[in-house]
C-alpha positions as CSV (number, residue, x, y, z in Angstrom):
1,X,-39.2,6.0,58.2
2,X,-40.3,4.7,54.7
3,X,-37.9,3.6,52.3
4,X,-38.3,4.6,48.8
5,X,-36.7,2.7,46.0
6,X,-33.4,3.3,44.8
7,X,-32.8,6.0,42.0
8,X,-29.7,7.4,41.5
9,X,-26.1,5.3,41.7
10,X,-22.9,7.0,41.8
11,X,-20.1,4.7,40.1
12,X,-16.5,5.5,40.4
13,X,-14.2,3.9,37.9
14,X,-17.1,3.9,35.6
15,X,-15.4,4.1,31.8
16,X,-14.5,0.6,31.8
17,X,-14.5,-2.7,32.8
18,X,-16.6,-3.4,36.1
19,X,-17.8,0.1,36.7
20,X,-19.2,0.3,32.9
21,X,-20.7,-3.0,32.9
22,X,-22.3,-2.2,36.9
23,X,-23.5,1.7,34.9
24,X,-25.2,-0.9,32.4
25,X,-27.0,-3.5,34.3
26,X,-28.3,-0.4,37.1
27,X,-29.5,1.7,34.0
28,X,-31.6,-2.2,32.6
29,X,-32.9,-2.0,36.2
30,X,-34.0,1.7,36.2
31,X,-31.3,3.5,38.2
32,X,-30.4,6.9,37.3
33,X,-26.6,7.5,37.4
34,X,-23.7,9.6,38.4
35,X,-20.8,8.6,36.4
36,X,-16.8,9.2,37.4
37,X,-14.0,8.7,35.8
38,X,-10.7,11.0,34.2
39,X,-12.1,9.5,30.9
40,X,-14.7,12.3,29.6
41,X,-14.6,10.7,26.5
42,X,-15.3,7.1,27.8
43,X,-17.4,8.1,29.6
44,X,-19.6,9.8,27.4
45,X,-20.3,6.6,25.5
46,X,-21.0,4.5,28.3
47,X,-23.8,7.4,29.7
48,X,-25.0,7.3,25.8
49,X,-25.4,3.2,26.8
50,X,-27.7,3.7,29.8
51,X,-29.8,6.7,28.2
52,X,-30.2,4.4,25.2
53,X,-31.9,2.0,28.0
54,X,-34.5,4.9,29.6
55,X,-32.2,6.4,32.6
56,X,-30.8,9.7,33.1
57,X,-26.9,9.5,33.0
58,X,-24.5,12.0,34.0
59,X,-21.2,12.3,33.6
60,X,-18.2,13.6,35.7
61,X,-14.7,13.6,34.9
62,X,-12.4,13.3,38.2
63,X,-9.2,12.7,38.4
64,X,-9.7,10.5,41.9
65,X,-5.9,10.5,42.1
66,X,-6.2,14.9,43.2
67,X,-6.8,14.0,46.7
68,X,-7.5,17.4,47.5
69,X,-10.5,17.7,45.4
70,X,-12.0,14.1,45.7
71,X,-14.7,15.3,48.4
72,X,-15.3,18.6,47.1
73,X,-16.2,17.7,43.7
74,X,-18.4,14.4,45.0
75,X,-19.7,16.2,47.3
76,X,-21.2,18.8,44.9
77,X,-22.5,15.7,42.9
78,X,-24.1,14.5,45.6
79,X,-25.7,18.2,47.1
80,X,-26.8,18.3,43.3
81,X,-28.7,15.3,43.8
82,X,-28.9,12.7,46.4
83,X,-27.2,9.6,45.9
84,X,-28.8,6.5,47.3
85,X,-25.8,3.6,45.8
86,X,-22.3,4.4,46.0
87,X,-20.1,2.0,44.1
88,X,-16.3,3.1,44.5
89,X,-15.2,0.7,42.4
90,X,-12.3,3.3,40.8
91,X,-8.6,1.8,41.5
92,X,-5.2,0.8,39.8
93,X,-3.9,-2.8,39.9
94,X,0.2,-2.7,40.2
95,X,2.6,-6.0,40.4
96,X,6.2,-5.8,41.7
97,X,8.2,-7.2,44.9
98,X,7.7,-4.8,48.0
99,X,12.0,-4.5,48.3
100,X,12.1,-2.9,44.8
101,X,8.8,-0.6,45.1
102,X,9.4,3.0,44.7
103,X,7.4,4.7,47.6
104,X,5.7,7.2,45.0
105,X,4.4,4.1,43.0
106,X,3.0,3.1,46.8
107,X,1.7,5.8,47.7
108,X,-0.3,6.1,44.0
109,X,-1.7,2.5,45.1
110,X,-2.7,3.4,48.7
111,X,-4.1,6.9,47.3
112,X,-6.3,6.0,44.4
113,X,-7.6,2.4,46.0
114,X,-8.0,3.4,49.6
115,X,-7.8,7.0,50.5
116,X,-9.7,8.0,47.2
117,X,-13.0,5.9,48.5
118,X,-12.4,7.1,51.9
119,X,-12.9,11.0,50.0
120,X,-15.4,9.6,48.1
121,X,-17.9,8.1,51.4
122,X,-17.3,11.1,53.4
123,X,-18.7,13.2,50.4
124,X,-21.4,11.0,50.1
125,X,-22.3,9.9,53.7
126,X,-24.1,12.7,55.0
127,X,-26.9,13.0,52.4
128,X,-27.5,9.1,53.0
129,X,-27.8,9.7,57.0
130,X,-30.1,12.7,56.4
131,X,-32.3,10.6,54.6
132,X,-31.6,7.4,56.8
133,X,-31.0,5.1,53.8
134,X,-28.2,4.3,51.4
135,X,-26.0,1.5,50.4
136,X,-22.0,2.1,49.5
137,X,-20.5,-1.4,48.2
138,X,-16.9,-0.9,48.1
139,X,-15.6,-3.1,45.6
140,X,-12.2,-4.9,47.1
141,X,-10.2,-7.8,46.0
142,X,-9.7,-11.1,47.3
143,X,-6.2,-10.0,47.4
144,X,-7.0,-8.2,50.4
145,X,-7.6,-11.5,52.3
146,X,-4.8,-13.6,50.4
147,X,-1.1,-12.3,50.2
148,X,-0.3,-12.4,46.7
149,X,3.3,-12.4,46.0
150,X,4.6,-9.7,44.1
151,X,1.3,-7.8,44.6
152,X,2.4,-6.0,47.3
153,X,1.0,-2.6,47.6
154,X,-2.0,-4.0,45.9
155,X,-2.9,-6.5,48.6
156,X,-2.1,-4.0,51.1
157,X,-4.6,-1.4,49.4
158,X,-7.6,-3.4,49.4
159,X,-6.8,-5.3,52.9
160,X,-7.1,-1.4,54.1
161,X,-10.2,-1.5,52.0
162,X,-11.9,-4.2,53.6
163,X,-10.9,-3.3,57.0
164,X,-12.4,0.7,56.0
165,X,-15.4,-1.3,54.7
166,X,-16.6,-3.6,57.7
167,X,-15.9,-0.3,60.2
168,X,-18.3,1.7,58.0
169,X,-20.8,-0.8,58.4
170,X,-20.5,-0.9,61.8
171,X,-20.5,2.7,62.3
172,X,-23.1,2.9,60.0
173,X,-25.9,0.7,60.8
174,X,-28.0,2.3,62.9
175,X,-28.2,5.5,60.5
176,X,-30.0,3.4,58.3
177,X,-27.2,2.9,55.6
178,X,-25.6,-0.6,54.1
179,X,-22.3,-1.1,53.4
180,X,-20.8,-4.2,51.5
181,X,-17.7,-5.4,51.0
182,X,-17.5,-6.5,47.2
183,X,-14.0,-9.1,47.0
184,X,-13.7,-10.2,43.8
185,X,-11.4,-12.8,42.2
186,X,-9.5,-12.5,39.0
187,X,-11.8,-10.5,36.5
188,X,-11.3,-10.0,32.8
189,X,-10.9,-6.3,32.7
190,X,-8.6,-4.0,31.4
191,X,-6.5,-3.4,34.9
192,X,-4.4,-6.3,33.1
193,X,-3.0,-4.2,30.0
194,X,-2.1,-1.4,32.1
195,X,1.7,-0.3,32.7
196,X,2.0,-1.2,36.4
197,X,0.2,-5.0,36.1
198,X,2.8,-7.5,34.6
199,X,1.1,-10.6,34.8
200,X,0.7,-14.0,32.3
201,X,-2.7,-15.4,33.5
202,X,-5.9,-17.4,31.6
203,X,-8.1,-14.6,30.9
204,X,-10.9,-17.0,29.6
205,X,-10.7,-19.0,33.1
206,X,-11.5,-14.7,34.9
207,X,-14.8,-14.1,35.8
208,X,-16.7,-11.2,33.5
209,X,-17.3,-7.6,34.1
210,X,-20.7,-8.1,33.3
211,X,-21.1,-11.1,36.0
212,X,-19.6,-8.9,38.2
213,X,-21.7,-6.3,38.0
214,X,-24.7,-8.6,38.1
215,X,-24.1,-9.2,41.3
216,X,-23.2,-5.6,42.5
217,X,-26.6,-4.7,41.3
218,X,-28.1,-7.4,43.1
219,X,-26.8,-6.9,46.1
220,X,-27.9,-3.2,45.9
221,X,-31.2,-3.9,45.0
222,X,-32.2,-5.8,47.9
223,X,-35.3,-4.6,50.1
224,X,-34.3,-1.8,53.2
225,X,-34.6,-4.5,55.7
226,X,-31.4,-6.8,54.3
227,X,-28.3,-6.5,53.2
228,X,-25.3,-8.8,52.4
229,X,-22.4,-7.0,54.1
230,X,-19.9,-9.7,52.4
231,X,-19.5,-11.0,49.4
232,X,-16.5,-13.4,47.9
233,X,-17.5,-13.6,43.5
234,X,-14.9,-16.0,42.3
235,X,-15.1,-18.3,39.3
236,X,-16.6,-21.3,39.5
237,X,-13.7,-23.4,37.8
238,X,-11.9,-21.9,41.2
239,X,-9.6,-18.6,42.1
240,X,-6.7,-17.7,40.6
């Protein structure tokens, strides 16, 4: 089968932070997009961005958090036109000890930063086999492979993530489709003014969205006959 170049990404999470700097750097390289997020607003103005740069950019306000809906509503993004990059890079950071965590703040975690991408690849997954290509990165945390204290659900959520990751790629493979596991380290991003992060770190010593999303777009990009299915993106002056 030939495999044409890459055209259309669909980014989750993609008002802010690592999802609008990824909407960028795919629009600089030519990608059409798809972009999610409850933000219509936000949303909007990151689209603007990308058309601004020559790429058609669509916007769709979800709330990933409506379980119930996730697959329907990507789905009919998807059916409307295909989607050759997934990027479910949508998800909530959250900080306390796993004695005093409420089970509905838990279960907000495991829904948006799990079981919200596992909606989201189902949707997505059989237009990709149909055409025998496609690439999903999943973008994780390296709090999936180290225990963070006091990051409980967090580091459960994206250890779930990784582990739904590597079995898509195995189960994926010989349909033709990529799958990487994305684990960051700390990024300057807004996840660290929300409510549910309480955290004191060097913000200058993070990586940057936009390095980030370099690197998403790299990985992406890379001809049908490779693909890095893992990738650890920490700063160079070391992880925090």
């Amino acid at each position: 089968m030939s495999h044409a170049l890459p055209t259309r990404a669909l980014i989750t999470g993609a008002s802010r932070g690592i999802g609008a700097a990824t909407a960028i750097a795919f629009a600089k390289a030519g990608v059409n997009l798809a972009l999610v997020s409850r933000s219509a607003d936000s949303l909007e103005s990151v689209a603007a961005a990308a058309r601004k740069l020559g790429v058609a950019a669509d916007t769709y306000p979800i709330d990933l958090e409506a379980l119930d809906q996730v697959a329907e509503k990507i789905g009919a993004i998807a059916t409307a036109s295909p989607i050759d990059i997934l990027v479910n890079n949508a998800g909530i950071g959250y900080t306390g000890d796993l004695l005093t965590t409420p089970l509905p703040d838990w279960q907000r975690v495991i829904n948006l930063n799990l079981t919200s991408v596992f909606q989201c690849i189902q949707a997505v997954l059989p237009g990709m086999r149909d055409r025998g290509q496609g690439v999903i990165i999943n973008i994780a945390s390296i709090a999936g492979y180290h225990a963070f204290p006091g990051w409980g659900a967090y580091n459960v959520s994206k250890a779930g993530l990784i582990a739904l990751s590597k079995t898509l790629a195995a189960e994926e493979r010989s349909h033709g489709i990529r799958v990487v596991t994305f684990s960051p380290g700390s990024v300057n991003t807004p996840i660290w003014d929300t409510d549910t992060v309480q955290a004191d770190f060097d913000r200058s010593r993070m990586l940057t969205a936009d390095v980030v999303a370099q690197s998403i777009v790299h990985t992406a990009l890379l001809p049908p006959g490779a693909v890095i299915e893992e990738i650890t993106l920490v700063p160079s002056a070391g992880a925090l």
